[in-house]
C-alpha positions as CSV (number, residue, x, y, z in Angstrom):
1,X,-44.4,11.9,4.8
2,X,-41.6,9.9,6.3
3,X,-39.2,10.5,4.2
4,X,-40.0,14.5,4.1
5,X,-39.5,14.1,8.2
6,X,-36.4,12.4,7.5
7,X,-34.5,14.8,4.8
8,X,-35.4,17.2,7.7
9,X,-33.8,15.9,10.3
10,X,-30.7,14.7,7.9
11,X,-30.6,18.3,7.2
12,X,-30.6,19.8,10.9
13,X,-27.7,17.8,11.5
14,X,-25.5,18.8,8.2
15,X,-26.8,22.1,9.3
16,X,-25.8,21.8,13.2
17,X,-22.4,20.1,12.1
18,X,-21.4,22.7,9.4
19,X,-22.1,25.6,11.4
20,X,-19.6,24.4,14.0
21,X,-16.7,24.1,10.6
22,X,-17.6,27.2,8.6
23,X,-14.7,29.8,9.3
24,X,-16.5,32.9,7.9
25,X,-19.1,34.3,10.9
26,X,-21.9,35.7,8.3
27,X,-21.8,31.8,7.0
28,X,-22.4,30.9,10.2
29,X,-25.5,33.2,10.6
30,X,-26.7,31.8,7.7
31,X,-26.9,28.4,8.4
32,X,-27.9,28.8,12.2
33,X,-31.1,30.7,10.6
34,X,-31.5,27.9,7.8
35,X,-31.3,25.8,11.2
36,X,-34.0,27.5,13.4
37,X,-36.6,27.7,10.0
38,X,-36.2,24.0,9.7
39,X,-36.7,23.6,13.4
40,X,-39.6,25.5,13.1
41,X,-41.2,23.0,10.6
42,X,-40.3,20.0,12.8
43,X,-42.2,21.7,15.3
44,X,-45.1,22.3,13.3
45,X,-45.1,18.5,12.0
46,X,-45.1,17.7,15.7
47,X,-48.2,19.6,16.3
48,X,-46.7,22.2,18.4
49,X,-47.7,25.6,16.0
50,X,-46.8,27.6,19.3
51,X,-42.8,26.0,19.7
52,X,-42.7,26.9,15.5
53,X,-43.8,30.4,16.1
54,X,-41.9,30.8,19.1
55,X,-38.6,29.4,17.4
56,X,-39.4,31.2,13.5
57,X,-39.7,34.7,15.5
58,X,-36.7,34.2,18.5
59,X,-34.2,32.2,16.5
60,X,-34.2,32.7,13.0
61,X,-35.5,36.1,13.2
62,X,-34.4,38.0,16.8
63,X,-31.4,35.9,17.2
64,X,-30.3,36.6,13.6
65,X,-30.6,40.3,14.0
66,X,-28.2,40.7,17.2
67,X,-25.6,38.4,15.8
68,X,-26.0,40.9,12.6
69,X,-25.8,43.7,14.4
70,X,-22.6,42.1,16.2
71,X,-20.8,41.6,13.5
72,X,-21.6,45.0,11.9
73,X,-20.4,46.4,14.9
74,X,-17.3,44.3,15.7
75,X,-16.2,45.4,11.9
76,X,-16.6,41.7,10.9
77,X,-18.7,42.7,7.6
78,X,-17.6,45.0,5.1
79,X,-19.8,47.3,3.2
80,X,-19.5,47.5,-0.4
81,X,-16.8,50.0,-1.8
82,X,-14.3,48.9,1.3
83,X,-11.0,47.7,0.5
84,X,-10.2,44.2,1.6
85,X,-7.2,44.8,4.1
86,X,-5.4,41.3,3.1
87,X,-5.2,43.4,-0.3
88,X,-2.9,46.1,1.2
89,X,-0.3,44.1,1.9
């Protein structure tokens, strides 16, 4: 069981650390929700079910949403059939 808390917490940080590189926002997203979930287990190994609800609902699933939303409304996603602009040139 040490070893499963371990790769956890070896994997919050790659995930903390890569989410401060990656240069594409919906990357970003991605890994900050991968982040929160495995937060959410470390809370739950801690005994704290109520911190790994509170964290599962707020940041990977409320949190995630807005920046969605942001990005969809900022016109930093594109929707399928779009032309890539860099292809215009």
């Amino acid at each position: 069981m040490l070893i499963f808390e371990y790769l956890l917490l070896g994997f919050l940080v790659v995930c903390a650390v890569s989410v401060s590189f990656s240069r594409n926002l919906l990357n970003s997203i991605l890994i900050f929700m991968s982040y929160s979930l495995v937060m959410s287990i470390i809370w739950i190994l801690l005994e704290s079910p109520d911190l790994a609800i509170t964290e599962a609902a707020v940041g990977a699933g409320v949190t995630s949403l807005l920046f969605f939303v942001t990005l969809k409304k900022i016109h930093a996603m594109k929707e399928e059939g779009e032309p890539d602009e860099q292809a215009d040139s």
